[in-house]
C-alpha positions in Angstrom: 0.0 0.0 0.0 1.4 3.7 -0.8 0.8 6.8 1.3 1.6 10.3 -0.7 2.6 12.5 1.4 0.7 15.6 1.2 2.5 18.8 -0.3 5.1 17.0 -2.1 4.7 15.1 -5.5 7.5 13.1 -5.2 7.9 11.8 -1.6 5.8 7.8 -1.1 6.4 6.2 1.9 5.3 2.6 1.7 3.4 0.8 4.7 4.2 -2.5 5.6 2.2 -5.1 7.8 3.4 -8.6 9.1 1.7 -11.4 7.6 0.5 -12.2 11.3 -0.5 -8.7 11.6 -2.6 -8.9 8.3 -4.0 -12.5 9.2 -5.0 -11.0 12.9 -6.6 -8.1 10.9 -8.9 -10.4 8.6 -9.7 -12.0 11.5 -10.8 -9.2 13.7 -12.2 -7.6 10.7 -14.3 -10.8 9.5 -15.4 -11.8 13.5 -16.9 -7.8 13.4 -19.0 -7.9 10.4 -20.1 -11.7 11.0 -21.0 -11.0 15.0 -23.0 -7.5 14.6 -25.0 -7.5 18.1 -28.4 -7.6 18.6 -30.3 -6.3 21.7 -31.2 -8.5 24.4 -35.1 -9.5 23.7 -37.6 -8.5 25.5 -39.6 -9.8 28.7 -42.2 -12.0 27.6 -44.1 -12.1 30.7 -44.7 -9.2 33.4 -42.6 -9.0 36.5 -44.9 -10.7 39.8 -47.0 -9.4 41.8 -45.8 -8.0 45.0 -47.2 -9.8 48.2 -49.5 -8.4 51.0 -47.3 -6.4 53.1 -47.9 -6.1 57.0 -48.5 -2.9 58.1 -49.6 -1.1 62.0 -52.7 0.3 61.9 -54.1 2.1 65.4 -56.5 0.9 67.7 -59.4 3.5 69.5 -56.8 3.1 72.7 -53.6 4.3 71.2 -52.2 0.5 70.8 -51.0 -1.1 67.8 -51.9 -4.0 66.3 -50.9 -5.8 63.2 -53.0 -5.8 60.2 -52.5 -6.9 56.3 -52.8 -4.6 53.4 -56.5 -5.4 53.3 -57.1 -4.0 56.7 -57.6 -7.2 58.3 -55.9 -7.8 62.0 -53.7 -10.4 61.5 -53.0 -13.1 63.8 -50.5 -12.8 67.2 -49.7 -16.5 66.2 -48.4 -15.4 62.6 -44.9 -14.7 62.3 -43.3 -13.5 59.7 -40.7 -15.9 58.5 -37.9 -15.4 55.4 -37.4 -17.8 53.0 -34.0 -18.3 50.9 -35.5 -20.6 48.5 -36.5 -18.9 44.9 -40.5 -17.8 44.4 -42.2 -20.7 42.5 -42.6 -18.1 39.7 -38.7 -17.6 39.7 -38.6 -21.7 39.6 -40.9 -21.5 36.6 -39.1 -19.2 34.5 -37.3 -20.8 31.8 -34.4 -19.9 30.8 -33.5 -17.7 27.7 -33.0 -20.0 24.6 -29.4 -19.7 23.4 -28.9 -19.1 19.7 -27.2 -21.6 17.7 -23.8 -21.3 16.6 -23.5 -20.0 12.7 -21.3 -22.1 10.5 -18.5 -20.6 9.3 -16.0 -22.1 7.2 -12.7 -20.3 6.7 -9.5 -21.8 3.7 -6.0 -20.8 4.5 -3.6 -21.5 1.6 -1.3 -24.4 3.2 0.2 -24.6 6.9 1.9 -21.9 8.2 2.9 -20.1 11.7 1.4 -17.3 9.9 -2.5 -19.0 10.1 -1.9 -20.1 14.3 -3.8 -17.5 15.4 -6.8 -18.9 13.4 -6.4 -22.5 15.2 -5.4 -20.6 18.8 -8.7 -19.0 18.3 -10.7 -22.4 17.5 -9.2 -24.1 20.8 -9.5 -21.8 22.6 -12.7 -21.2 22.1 -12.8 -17.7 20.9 -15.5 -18.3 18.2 -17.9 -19.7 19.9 -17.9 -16.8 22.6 -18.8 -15.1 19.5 -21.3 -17.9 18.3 -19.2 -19.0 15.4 -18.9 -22.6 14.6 -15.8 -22.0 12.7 -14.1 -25.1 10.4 -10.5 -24.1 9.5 -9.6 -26.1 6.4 -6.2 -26.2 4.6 -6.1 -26.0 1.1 -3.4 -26.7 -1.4 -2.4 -22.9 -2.1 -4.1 -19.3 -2.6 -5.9 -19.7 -5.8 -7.6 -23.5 -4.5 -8.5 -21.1 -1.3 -9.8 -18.1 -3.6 -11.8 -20.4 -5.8 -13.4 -22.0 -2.9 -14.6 -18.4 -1.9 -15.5 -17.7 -5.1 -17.3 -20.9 -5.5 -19.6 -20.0 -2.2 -18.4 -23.3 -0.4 -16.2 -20.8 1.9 -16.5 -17.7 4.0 -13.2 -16.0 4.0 -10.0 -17.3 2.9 -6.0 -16.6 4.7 -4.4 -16.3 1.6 -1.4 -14.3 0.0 -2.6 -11.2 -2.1 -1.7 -12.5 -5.0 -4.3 -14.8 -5.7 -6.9 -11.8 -4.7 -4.9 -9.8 -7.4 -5.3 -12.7 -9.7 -9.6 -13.1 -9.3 -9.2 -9.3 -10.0 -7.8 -9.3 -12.8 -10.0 -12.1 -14.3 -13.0 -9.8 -13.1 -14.3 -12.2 -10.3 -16.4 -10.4 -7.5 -13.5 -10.7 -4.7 -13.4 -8.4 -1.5 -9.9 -8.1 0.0 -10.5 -7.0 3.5 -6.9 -6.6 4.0 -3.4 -7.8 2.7 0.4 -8.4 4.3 3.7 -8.4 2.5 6.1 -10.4 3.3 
């Protein structure tokens, strides 16, 4: 990639990224459009009721006695007592359905160092904290991993540019998210 540098004609400065900088990128770049978030949904049933609170109310001689929220005296016998176990309509509540994992399957153009943080991401479980089922296949080379993109039988593909430069140039409909030089 070339930067001009603004106010002279003459002066490019070329950037250069790591092939393991440029694989991290296509990664982080690829996870980001794949995992847009969604809200959480919405309550489906109302929160429950509240229960009868016990409240004072005042006699005609200035003494107190315990009634409920209705107004009726409660009981001297009735104590209150606090339970730790959950309400029976907390017990009911099922729990939110988790969504299932999207398939995702992602070439690289051989085995490399350069494509470990695609496999430390797989056992690690990184994708599917991002509900990714991701397969990580190796292909032969860069155009075998283009042509499977091309194809439809594969998300993204790890590859060199120059099979991206290639598809170009034969007018396939290619996206390069990002490239590295070696």
């Amino acid at each position: 990639m070339s930067l001009t540098v603004p106010g002279r004609r003459d002066a490019v400065h070329q950037i250069r990224i790591g092939p393991a900088r440029a694989a991290l990128l296509i990664l982080a770049l690829t996870l980001t459009a794949a995992c847009g978030s969604t809200p959480p949904p919405a309550p489906t049933s109302p929160p429950p009721a509240a229960k009868p609170v016990a409240t004072t109310g005042a006699t005609g001689a200035g003494g107190a006695q315990p009634t409920v929220a209705g107004g009726a005296v409660a009981s001297p016998a009735v104590k209150p007592t606090v339970s730790t176990a959950p309400s029976p309509a907390a017990a009911a509540k099922p729990s939110a359905p988790s969504k299932p994992l999207t398939k995702v399957v992602v070439n690289t153009s051989g085995s490399s160092l350069l494509y470990s943080n695609l496999y430390i991401a797989k056992y690690r479980g990184f994708f599917e904290q991002e509900r990714l089922d991701a397969e990580l296949i190796e292909l032969a080379g860069a155009p075998q991993a283009t042509q499977a993109v091309l194809a439809g039988s594969s998300l993204l593909a790890v590859t060199p540019i120059n099979a991206a430069i290639d598809a170009v140039q034969r007018n396939q409909p290619i996206v390069v998210v990002g490239a590295g030089v070696n």
